[in-house]
N, C-alpha and C positions, 0 to 999 in steps of 0.2 A: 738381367739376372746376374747374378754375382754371385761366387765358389767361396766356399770355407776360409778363412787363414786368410785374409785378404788386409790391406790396411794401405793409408794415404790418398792422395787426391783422388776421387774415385772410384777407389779402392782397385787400382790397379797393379798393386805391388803386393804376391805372396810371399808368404812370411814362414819364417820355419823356427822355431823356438821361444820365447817368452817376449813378447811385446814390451814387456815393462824391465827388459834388460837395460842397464844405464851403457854398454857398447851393443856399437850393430857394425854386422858385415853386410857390405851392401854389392852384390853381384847381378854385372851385365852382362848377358849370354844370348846367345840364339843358338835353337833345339837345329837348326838345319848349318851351322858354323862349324867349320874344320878347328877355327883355333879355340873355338870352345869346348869342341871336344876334346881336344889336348888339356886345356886345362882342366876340365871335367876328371876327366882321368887321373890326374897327378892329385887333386888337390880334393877334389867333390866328396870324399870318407874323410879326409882330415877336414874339411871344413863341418861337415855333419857331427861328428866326434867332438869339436871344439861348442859346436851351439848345445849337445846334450851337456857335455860338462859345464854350462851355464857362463863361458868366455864371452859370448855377444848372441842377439839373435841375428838372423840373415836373412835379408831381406831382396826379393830377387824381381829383376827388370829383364825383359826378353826386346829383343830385338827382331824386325820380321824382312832386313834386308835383302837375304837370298828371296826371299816370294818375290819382292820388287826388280830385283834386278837379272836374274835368271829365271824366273816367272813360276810359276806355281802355289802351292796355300799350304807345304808344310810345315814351314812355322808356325804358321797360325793354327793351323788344325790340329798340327803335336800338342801346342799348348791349351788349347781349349781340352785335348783330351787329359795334357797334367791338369787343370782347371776343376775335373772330373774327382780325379787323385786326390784333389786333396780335399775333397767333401768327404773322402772317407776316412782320413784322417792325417796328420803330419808326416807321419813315419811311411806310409803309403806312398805320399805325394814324393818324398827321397829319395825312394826305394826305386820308382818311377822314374823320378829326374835323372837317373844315374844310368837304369835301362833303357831311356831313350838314347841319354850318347850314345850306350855301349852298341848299340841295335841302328847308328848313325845311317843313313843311307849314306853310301859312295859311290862315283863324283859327287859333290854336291847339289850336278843340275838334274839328279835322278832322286823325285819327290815322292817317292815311295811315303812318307808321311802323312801326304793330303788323302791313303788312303785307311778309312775307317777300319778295316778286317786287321793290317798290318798294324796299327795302334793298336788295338786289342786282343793281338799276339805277343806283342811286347807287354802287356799288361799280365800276360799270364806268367811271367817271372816274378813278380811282385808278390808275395803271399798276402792274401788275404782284397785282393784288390778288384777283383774281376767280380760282377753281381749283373743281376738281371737290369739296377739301376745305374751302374755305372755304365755299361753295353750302351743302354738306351741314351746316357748322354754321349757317349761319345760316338754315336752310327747318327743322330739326329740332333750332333754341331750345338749341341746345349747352350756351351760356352765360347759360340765366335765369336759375336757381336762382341763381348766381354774383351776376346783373344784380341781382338781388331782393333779396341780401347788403347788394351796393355802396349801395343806396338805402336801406337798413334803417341802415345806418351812418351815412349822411349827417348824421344830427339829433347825433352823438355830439361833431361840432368845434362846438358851439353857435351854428353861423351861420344866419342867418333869412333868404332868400330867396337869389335866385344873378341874376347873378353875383357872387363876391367873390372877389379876390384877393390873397394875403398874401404878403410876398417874407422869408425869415426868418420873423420873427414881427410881421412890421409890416403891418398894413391898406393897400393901395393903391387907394383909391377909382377903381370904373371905369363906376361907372354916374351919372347923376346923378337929382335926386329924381324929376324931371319925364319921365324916361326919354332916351336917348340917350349915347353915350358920353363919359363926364367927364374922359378925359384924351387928348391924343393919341398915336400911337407915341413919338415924341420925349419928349413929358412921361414917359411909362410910362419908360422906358430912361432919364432923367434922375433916377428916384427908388432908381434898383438900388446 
């Protein structure tokens, strides 16, 4: 089964703004990443802001490292429940992706994500987002199998860790080496 907004081999890459845009922004992230969240934070309303004003669509790839390597299923699980979001609609699915950073569990090795009640609390900041059929996919994993694709895929754009951003086919540096975000809203939208 396959979620709304979806597009590419697959259909493992959602999508957030007009498909038939001649630029795309194309963003590597994972729901359970510190430096994702940092850039999540700085840059994730300017990048939303830039795809309504019709600048590029954005196209987004998740990575599901921390399950592997610190062990647990909240990446996967986060994203099967954005997976959920965005069968309700684009602006949902946003609205969502921003709530998850903000709602990030910390340390990282505390997987508070792989549980269903807490995805569905952070769902209730979203307006318009929480339904009897949204619940039911995300308490009965609708979208792993799918979640479990999207990350299987990850390693096929050859990119090493996340975040990274590419506008076209050009690298936009967003993290820097020492951690923290490497550009500001203004610099990011200066390089489009």
């Amino acid at each position: 089964m396959t979620p709304a907004n979806t597009t590419g081999t697959g259909d493992t890459t959602l999508y957030y703004g007009d498909l038939n845009n001649s630029h795309e922004l194309q963003v590597f992230i994972e729901l359970r990443d510190r430096a994702s969240y940092r850039m999540a934070e700085s840059l994730l309303g300017t990048i939303r802001q830039a795809a309504d004003e019709g600048k590029f669509v954005v196209k987004f790839h998740f990575a599901g490292v921390m399950d592997e390597t610190i062990g647990g299923t909240g990446s996967q699980r986060s994203l099967s429940a954005l997976a959920a979001a965005s069968d309700v609609g684009q602006k949902q699915f946003m609205e969502y992706l921003a709530a998850l950073f903000e709602a990030q569990p910390f340390p990282p090795g505390n997987d508070d994500f792989s549980d269903a009640s807490v995805l569905l609390s952070v769902a209730d900041k979203v307006n318009g987002l929480r339904s009897t059929e949204f619940d039911q996919k995300v308490t009965g994993s609708t979208y792993m199998t799918w979640a479990g694709e999207v990350i299987g895929d990850f390693g096929s754009f050859g990119v090493v860790g996340t975040p990274v951003v590419w506008y076209d086919d050009e690298n936009i540096p967003v993290e820097k080496i020492g951690g923290g975000p490497a550009i500001t809203p203004q610099e990011f939208l200066s390089q489009l």
